[in-house]
Structure formats: C-alpha cells, structure tokens
C-alpha positions in Angstrom: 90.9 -16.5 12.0 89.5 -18.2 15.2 92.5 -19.8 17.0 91.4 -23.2 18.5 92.1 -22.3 21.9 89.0 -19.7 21.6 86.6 -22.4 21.7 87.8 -23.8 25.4 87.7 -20.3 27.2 84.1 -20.0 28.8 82.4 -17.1 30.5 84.6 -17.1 33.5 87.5 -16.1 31.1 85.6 -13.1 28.9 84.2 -12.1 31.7 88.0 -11.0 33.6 88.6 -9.8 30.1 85.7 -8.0 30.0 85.8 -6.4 33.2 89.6 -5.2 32.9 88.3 -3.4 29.4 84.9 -2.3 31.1 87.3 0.0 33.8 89.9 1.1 31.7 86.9 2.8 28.9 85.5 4.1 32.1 88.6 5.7 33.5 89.3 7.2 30.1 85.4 8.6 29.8 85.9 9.7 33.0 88.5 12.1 32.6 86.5 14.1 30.1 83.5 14.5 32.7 82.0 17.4 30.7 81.1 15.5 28.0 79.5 12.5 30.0 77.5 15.3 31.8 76.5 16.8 28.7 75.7 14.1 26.3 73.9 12.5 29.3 71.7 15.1 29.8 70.9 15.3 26.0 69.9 11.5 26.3 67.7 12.3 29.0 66.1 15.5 27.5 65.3 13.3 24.1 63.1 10.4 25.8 61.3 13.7 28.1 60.2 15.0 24.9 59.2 11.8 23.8 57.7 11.5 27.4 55.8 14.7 26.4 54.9 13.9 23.1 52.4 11.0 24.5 51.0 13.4 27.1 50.3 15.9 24.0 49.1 13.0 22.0 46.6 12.1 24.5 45.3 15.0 25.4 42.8 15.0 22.1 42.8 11.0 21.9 41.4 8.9 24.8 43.0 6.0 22.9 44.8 4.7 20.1 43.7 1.3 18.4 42.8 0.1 21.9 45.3 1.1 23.5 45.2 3.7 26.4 47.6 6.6 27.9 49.4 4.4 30.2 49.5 1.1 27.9 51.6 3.6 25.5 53.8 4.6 28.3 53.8 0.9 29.4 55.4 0.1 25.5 57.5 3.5 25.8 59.4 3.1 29.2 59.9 -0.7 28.2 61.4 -0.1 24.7 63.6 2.6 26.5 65.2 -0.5 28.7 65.2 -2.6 26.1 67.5 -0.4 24.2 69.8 0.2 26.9 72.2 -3.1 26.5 72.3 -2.1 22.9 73.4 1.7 23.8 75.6 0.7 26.3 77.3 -2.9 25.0 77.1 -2.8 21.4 77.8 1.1 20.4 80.9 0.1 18.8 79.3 -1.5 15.8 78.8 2.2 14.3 82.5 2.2 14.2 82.9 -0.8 12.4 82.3 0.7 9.1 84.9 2.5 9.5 87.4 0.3 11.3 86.7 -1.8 7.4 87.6 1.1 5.0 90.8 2.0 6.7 92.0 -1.4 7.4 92.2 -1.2 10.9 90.2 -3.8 11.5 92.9 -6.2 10.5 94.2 -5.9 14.1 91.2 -8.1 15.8 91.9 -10.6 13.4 95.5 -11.8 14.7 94.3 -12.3 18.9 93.5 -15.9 20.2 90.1 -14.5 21.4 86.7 -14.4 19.9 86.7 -11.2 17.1 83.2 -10.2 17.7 83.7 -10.1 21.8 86.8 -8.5 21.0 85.9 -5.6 19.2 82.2 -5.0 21.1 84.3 -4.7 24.4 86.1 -1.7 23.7 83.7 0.4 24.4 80.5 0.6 26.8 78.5 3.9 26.4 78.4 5.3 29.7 75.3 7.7 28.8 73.0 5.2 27.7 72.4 4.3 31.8 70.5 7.8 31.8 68.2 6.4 29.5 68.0 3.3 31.4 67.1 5.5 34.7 64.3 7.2 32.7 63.0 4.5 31.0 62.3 2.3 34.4 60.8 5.8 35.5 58.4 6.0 32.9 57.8 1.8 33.3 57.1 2.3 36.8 55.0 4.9 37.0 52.7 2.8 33.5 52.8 -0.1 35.6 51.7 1.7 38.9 48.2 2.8 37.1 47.8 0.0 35.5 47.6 -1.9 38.4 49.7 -4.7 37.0 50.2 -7.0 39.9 53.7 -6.8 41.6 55.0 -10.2 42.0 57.9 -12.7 42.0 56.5 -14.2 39.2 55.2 -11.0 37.4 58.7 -9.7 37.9 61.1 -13.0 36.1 58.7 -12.1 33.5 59.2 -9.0 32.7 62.8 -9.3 32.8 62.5 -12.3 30.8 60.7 -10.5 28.3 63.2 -7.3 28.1 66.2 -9.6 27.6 63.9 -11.1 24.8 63.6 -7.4 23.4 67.3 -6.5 23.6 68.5 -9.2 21.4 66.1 -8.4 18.8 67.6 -5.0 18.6 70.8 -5.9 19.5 70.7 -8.8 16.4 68.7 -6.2 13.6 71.8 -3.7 14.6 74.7 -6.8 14.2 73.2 -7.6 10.8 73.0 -3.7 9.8 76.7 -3.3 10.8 78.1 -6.7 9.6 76.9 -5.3 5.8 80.0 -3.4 5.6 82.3 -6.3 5.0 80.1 -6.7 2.0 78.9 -3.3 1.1 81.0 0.0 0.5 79.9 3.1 2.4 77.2 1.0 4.1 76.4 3.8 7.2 72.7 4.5 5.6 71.9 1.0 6.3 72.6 1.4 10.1 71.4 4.7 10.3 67.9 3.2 8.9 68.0 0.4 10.7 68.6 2.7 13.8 65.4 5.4 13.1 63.7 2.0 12.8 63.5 1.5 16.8 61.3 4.9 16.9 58.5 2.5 15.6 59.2 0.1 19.1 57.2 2.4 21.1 53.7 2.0 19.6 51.6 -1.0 19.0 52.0 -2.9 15.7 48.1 -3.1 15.4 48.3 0.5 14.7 50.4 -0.6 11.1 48.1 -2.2 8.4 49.2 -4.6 5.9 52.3 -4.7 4.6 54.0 -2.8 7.3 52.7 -4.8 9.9 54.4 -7.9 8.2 57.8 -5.9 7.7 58.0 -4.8 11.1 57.1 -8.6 12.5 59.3 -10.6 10.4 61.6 -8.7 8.2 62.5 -5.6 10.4 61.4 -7.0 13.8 60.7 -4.2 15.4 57.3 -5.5 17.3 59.6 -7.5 19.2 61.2 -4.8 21.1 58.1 -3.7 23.1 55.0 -4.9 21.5 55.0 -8.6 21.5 56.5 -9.3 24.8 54.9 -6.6 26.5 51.5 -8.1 25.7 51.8 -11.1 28.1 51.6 -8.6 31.2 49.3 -5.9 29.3 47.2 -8.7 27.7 47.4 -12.0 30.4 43.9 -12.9 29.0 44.6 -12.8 25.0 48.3 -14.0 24.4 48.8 -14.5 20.5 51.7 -16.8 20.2 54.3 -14.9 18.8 54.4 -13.3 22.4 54.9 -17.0 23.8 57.6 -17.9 21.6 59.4 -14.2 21.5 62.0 -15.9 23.7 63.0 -18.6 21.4 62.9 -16.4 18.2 64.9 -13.3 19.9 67.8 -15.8 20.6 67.8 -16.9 17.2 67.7 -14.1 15.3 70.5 -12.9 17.7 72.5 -16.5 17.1 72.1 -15.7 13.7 73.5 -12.1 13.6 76.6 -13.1 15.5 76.9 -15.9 12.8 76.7 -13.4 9.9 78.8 -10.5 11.7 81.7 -13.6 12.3 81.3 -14.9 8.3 81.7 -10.9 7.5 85.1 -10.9 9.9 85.9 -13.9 8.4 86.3 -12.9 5.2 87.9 -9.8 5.5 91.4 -9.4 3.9 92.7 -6.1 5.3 91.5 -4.1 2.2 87.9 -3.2 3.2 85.3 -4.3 1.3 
C-alpha cells in the first residue's frame, strides 16, 4: 500500500504537508474556543492535584526509597513534558480503533504518502501545551532547589533525555493502538496501556520484583522519567540503562512504527 514515490519525499516535503494540516486543525479547534478553554483548564487542574498530592504525600514522609520532595517533583514535572509530544502529535491513535471497525480507514490506504504520517497528522491536541506549561513549571521550580547546575551542557542533556522519554511512550501507545488491526474491540488495551504512564512519575526502585522487570522491559514505563532523569539527579551513580536510554527509546519507537505499518498493511477494508 506504500506507493514507491513515498520512499523519495524527505522531511522537507512532510514537513509542508504537515504544517498545511497543523493550521487547518487549528483553525477548526479554534472556532469552538469554549471547549479549548475548558478542556485546557481541566488538563491543567489534573497535574495541580497531582502537584498537590506530592506536597500531601510529603508532609508525613521526609522521603521515599531515597528519594526526596523535590527529586519526586524532578520525575513529576519531567514525565509531564515527556508526555506532551504524545498528547499533542499522536492523540489520533485512540481513534484508530475505530477508523478499523467502520472501515473508514480504507481511505489512508489509497494516498501516495506514508499511512502512519498520514493519519497521526490530522489532528494535534491543542490542550496538551497546558500541560507542557505546567510541567516545565513544576521542572523548574525541582531543578531550582536542587541546585542542578544550569549549563549548555546540562541543558542538550536534558532535552536529550526528554526526547528519549517521548518515544518510549509514544512507541508503548503505537503498539497499544496498532492491536486493533488484529484484535476486535481492542480500546481496554490502550486504555491500560494509557493508566500505565501514572506509574512514570515515581522511581522504579520503589517496585520490587516482578513489577520492577515489567515496568523496565515489557511495559517500559521507567523510561519516561526514571531512567533518564537519573543522569542529572544521580551524575555520580549512572546504571547503564540510563546511558543507553537513547539507543533503546529509538528502537522501541522504530519498532512500533514497524508494527503499526504491518497492521495497515494488512488491512482489507473489513476491520479486523
């Protein structure tokens, strides 16, 4: 279903695609401003209560595993931009499901562009930029008391490390979505996989055993804050799946495009 011309248009030619999509979703989000206002301010109120729920928490702890007040904001205002790209660029994958069952989906199938670019485009989710605002708030004001030094070099870092983060939810969300070419009424599965990024905000030495491995290599939600986050909060003791968080994040990302494309691939215009 890829037409051959696909493979010689670049980034320079998405991107004008892109861009002419990117204004047109605005323009129509725009004309219901009530709803942006709203549902923006509902983003906003759900990360001040989980803002409030670490104040709370730490009035009767000092610490947690090790970890103090402001490390936990550290991991909470990171995993808040983190999850932004996802909010923003990927929300259409919970409408995929549904695009499927109908047979509507058959429509991305017949362009001389890449499917997966094609549908993701359509719609960027205006709202989630509230949660990006708060969550460099709340990263900000961690980082101020923590008297991480502000450098150039600190700084590539840390934006290094949150593009690390995004793909791995980005990619956990691709695979959860792509299951509807093969599964029938597959929503739980995204809806799980979703709830699943609550878990991004605390340590993973706080999970013993078995839930530690799950949320390392099966479910990798350490990835999102954890990990990375470690080689600023943690210069001194870097374990190596921090170091090569890069590497894995953009292959478990290469890898959920690869299994979202076989799903599109394979579709027949029937659902699954």
């Amino acid at each position: 279903m890829e037409n051959s011309m696909e493979v010689k248009r670049g980034f320079a030619f998405y991107w004008r695609i892109y861009r002419k999509v990117l204004i047109q979703d605005l323009k129509s989000k725009m004309s219901y401003r009530a709803d942006f206002i709203i549902s923006t301010f509902g983003m906003i109120m759900t990360n001040v209560v989980g803002f409030m729920s670490f104040y709370i928490l730490f009035q009767n702890f000092s610490s947690i595993k090790g970890w103090n007040y402001y490390e936990m904001l550290f991991l909470y205002g990171f995993s808040l931009i983190a999850l932004t790209p996802l909010q923003c660029l990927f929300d259409n994958n919970w409408t995929l499901r549904y695009a499927v069952e109908t047979g509507d989906f058959i429509k991305y199938c017949f362009r001389p562009i890449n499917i997966f670019f094609y549908f993701i485009s359509e719609v960027f989710d205006v709202k989630g930029l509230g949660q990006l605002v708060f969550g460099i708030g709340v990263l900000a004001y961690a980082w101020r008391n923590l008297a991480i030094p502000l450098t150039v070099i600190t700084i590539l870092k840390l934006l290094l490390l949150l593009i690390t983060a995004s793909l791995f939810m980005i990619a956990i969300m691709n695979f959860a979505a792509a299951t509807c070419f093969w599964i029938q009424r597959s929503g739980y599965v995204m809806i799980l996989m979703f709830r699943f990024k609550d878990y991004a905000k605390y340590p993973a030495s706080i999970f013993d055993g078995i839930f530690k491995i799950i949320f390392t290599f099966v479910i990798p939600i350490a990835f999102i804050a954890y990990y990375p986050s470690l080689v600023l909060l943690r210069p001194d003791s870097i374990p190596l799946l921090s170091y090569i968080s890069p590497l894995l994040g953009g292959l478990f990302f290469w890898g959920s495009y690869k299994f979202w494309m076989l799903g599109a691939r394979k579709y027949n215009g029937t659902g699954s």
